[in-house]
Each structure stands twice: as C-alpha cells, then as structure tokens.
C-alpha positions in Angstrom: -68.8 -33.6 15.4 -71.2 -32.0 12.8 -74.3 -29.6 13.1 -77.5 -30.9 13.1 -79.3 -30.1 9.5 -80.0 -26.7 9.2 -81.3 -24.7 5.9 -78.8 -22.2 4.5 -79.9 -19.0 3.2 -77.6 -15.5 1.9 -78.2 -12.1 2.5 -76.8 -9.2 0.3 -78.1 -6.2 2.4 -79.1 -5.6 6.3 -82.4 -4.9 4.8 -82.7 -8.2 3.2 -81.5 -10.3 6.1 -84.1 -8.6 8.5 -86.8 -9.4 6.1 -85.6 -13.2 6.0 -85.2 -13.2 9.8 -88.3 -12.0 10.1 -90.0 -14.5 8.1 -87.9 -17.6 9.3 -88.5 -16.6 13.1 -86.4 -17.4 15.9 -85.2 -20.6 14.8 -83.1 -18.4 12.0 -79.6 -17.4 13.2 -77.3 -14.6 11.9 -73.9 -15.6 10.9 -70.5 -13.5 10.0 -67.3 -15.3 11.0 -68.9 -18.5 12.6 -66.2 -19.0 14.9 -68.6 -18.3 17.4 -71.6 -19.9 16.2 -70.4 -22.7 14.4 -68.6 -24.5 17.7 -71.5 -24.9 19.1 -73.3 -26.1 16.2 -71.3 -28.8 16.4 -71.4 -29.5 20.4 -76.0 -29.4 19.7 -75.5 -26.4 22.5 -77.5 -24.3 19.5 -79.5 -26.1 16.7 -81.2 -23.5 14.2 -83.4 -24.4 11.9 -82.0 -21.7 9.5 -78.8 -19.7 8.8 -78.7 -16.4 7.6 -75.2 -15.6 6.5 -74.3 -12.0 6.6 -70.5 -12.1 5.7 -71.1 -10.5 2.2 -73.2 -7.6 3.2 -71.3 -4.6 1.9 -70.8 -1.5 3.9 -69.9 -2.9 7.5 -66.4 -3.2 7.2 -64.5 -0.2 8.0 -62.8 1.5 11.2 -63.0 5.4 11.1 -62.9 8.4 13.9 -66.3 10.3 13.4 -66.7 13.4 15.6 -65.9 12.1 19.2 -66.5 8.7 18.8 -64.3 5.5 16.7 -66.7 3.8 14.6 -65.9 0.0 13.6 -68.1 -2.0 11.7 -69.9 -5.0 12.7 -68.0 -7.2 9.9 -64.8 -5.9 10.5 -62.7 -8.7 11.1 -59.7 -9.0 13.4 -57.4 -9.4 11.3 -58.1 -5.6 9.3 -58.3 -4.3 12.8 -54.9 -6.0 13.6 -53.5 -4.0 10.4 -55.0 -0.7 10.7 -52.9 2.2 11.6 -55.6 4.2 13.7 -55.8 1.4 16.0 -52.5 0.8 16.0 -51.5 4.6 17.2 -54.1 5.4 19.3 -56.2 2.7 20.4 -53.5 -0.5 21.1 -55.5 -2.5 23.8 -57.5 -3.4 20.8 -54.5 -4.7 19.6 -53.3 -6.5 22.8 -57.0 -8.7 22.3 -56.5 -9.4 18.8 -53.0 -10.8 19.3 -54.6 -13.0 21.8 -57.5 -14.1 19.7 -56.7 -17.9 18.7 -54.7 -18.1 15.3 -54.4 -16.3 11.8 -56.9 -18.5 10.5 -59.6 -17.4 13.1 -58.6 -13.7 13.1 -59.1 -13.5 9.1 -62.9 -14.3 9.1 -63.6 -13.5 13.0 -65.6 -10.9 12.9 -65.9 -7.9 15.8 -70.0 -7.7 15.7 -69.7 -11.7 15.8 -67.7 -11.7 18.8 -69.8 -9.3 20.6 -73.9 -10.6 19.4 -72.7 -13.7 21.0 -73.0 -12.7 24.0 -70.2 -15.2 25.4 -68.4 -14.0 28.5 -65.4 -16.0 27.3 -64.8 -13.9 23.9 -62.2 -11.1 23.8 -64.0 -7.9 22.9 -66.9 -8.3 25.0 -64.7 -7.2 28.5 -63.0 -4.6 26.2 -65.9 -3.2 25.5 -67.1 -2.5 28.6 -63.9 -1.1 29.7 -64.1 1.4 26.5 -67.5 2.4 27.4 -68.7 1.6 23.9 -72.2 1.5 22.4 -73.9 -0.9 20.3 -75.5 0.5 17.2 -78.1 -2.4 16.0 -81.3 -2.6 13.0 -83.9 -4.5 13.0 -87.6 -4.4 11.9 -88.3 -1.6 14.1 -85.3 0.6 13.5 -82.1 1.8 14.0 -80.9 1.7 17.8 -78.0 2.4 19.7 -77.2 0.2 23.3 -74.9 1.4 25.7 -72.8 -1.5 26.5 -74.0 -1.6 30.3 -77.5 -2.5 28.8 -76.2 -5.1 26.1 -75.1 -8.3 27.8 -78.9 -9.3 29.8 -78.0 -13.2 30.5 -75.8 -16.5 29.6 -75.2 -16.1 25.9 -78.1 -13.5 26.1 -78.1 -10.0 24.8 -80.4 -6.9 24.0 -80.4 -7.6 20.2 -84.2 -8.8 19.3 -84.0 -12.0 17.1 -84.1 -10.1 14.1 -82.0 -7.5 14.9 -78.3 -7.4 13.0 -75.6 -5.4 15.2 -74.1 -2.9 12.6 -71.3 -0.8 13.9 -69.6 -0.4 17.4 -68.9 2.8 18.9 -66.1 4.0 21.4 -65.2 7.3 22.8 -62.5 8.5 20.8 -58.9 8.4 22.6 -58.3 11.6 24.3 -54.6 13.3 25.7 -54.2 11.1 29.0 -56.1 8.1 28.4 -55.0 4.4 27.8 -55.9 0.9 28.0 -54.6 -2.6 28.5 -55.5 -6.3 27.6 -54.0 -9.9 28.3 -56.0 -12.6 29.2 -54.4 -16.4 30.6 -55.2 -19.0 28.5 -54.0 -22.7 28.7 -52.9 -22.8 24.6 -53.4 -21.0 21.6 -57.2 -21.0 20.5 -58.8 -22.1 24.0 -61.0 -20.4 25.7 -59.5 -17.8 28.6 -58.8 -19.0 31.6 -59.3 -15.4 32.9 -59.0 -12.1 31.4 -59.1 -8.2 32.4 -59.4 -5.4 30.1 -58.7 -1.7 31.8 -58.8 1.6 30.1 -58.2 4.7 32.5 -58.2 8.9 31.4 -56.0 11.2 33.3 -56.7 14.9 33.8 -53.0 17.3 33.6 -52.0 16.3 36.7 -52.4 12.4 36.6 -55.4 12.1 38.5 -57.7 9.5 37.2 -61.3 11.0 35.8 -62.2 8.1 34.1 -61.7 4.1 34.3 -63.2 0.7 32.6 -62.5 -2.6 34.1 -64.0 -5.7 32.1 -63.1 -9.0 32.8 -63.2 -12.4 30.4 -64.4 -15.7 31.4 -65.3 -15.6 34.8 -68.9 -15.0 35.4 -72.0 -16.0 33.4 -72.3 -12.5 31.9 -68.9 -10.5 30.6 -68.6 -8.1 34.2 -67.9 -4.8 34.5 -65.9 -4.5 38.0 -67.8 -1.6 39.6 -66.3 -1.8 42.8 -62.8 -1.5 41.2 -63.8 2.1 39.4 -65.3 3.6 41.8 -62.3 3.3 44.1 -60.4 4.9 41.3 -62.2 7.5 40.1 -61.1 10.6 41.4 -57.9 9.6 42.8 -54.2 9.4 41.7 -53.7 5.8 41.1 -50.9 4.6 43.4 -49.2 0.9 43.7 -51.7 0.8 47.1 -54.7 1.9 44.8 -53.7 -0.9 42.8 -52.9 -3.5 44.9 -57.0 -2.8 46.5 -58.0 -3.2 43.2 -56.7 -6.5 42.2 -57.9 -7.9 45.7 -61.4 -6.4 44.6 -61.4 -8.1 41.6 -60.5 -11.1 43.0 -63.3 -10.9 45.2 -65.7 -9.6 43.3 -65.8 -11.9 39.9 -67.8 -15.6 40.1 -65.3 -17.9 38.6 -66.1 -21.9 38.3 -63.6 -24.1 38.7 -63.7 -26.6 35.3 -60.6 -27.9 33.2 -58.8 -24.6 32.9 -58.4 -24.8 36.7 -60.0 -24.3 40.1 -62.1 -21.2 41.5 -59.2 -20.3 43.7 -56.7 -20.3 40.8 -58.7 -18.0 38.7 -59.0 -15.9 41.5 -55.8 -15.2 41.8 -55.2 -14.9 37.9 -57.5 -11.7 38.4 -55.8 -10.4 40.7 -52.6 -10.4 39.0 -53.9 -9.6 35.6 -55.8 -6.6 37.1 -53.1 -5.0 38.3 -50.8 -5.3 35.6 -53.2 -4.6 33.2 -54.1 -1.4 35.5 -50.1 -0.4 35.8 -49.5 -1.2 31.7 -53.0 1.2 30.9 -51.5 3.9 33.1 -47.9 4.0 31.6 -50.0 4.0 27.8 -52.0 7.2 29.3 -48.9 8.9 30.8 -46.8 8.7 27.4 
C-alpha cells in the first residue's frame, strides 16, 4: 500500500520546523527515520496533511556524558549508537535493543527521538527508557522542556510532546560502579513487531544490595509499562533466585497482553515471565562485573 497524498515540506533548524508546525497545525507531522511513521502511512492508521522532515537538522546527532547524565540526540540513529564506544563499555543494554531492532537497513536511518515521539508500546527504546529512568528534553513554541519519562507516554500512540513540539535530546543517569542493565525481546522474525519484551536496569550498593531498579516492558499493554510492583519488591533487598522467580510471576501478572497473530494472552504471559527473569539475572551479573 501507499500513503494517502500528503504535502512535503523540509526543515533546516528546530527553529524553522516549529515555525512550519505551527503554521500547518496538527495535521503537520514531524519526520526523522520514518520507520515509524511511514508504516502507518501506508496502513491509513495516520493520514497528515503535511510532513515536516527533520532528518537534516544539524546538531542532534551525537552521544556524549555531560556531568551525571548520557546525553543522546534525538536524530541519532541506531546504527551510530550501535558503533559508539561509550555505549558499548558502559551502557550495553542499549546495545542488546539495537541488535534486536529489525535489519541494517532500518538501523541506519531509525532514529532514537523517532522511536520514542511515537509513542508505540511495541518499539524498543521506549521500555528501555523507562528502565533507565531517562528524561525527555523537547522545544516547541513555548520553550525548552525536559519530561521525566514517567510523565511522557499519556495514551495509545499518545505522548506529552504538544503538536509542535520536536523531542531534541534524551537523557539518562550516567552508569555508576554497581549498576547494569539488560534487553531481549521475543519476536516471531527479523523486523516484526515484539511478541514481548522486558528491559531491566538494577544499581548495587558495596555489598550487592539493590538501591535502584527499572523494569520496562515492550508490546504488551496499550502504553510502554513500567512494572512497579516488580521494583518495589526489589528495592532494598539482595536480589536472590526467590526475589526473582516473584518477579517474573509479577510481571506475568501484572502486564495487559492481547492475544493477536504473534500468539495468545496466555503465551505472552508466560514470555514475561521468562524474559523478566533472565533479563533481571543477565542485568545483575553486568552490575557485579
């Protein structure tokens, strides 16, 4: 299938594409990548009247550790963060979703900010995100703001970002001594959609007791989740096999699958259980090393 006519328009500056967004209204769309976009163009699940594409706009492309936080931004695409030796050393669950991420193709124009703004619940980086406790840094016609990522994802492809408003950078907590994270999602082939997918990131104090954890999972509720139940058990604790095995039935509980053609409520279910705890055992021997 194609997308319906829509009227094509470039932007050389953030500046530049708020002042077109703001003129075009809210039938203008942003676009980096398009992976995200694009696919449902061409299923009529989004029809804008106008594109704004942002892919040339210089000066959102980099990944950097700024005082205490990692700084990526928004049109860094996956396949820079794949290379980048920073990432690499000290942060490799973003790795682990990267590798994941359909093909080379997709990962060479995919942009980060693109897979976030979606707002999908089936993209990567969104349940990474919330694991990594990251915030949002977005401008639009009324400023500069920064989200914490608890207060980005409002709805079913629905986020905090006004229609003008162009996500910029991410920012994540930088890796401390004693902290790690983990990614691996189930998917049916290369390129689809998750079947299920859990993200964990965990800090340990000297003596291994856990003072910090993120739990996100892919694909199996309306809005990417954050599994609160899950963290709150850990917090505070040394995570044993016991600890674990409570949190993978928690998450199993907790998340609101649908059964469709990647398989039935049950079955994803269970793939959140398993994926939880080995996701929580592969985070803990990352923070231990």
């Amino acid at each position: 299938m194609i997308p319906a006519n829509f009227n094509y328009h470039k932007a050389t500056s953030v500046k530049e594409a708020i002042a077109l967004s703001s003129e075009l209204g809210e039938e203008a769309k942003y676009m980096s990548g398009g992976h995200s976009l694009l696919p449902m163009m061409k299923l009529r699940f989004a029809t804008p009247e106008h594109i704004i594409d942002i892919s040339k706009i210089e000066g959102l492309s980099y990944i950097k550790e700024d005082g205490d936080m990692l700084k990526i931004g928004a049109l860094t695409t996956q396949t820079e963060m794949e290379h980048n030796t920073l990432l690499k050393e000290s942060y490799p669950i973003m790795g682990d979703a990267i590798w994941l991420t359909a093909d080379p193709s997709v990962r060479n124009v995919g942009t980060i900010g693109g897979n976030i703004a979606h707002g999908d619940a089936a993209n990567d980086q969104p349940a990474l995100m919330l694991a990594m406790r990251a915030n949002i840094v977005a401008e639009g016609a009324d400023g500069t703001k920064t989200i914490p990522i608890d207060e980005f994802f409002h709805g079913f492809y629905m986020t905090a970002l006004e229609p003008s408003d162009i996500l910029t950078e991410i920012q994540i907590p930088k890796a401390k001594k004693g902290s790690g994270g983990a990614y691996h999602k189930v998917e049916r082939k290369v390129g689809d959609y998750a079947t299920a997918g859990v993200a964990v990131h965990v800090e340990l104090d000297d003596s291994g007791v856990c003072q910090q954890v993120g739990i996100g999972l892919t694909n199996v509720s309306a809005v990417p989740m954050r599994l609160e139940r899950g963290e709150e058990l850990l917090r505070g604790q040394e995570i044993t096999d016991e600890l674990i095995e409570q949190v993978g039935q928690i998450a199993s509980e907790d998340c609101e699958p649908e059964s469709d053609l990647r398989g039935s409520e049950a079955y994803k279910r269970s793939v959140v259980n398993t994926i939880t705890k080995r996701m929580l055992n592969k985070a803990l021997e990352r923070a231990r090393q």
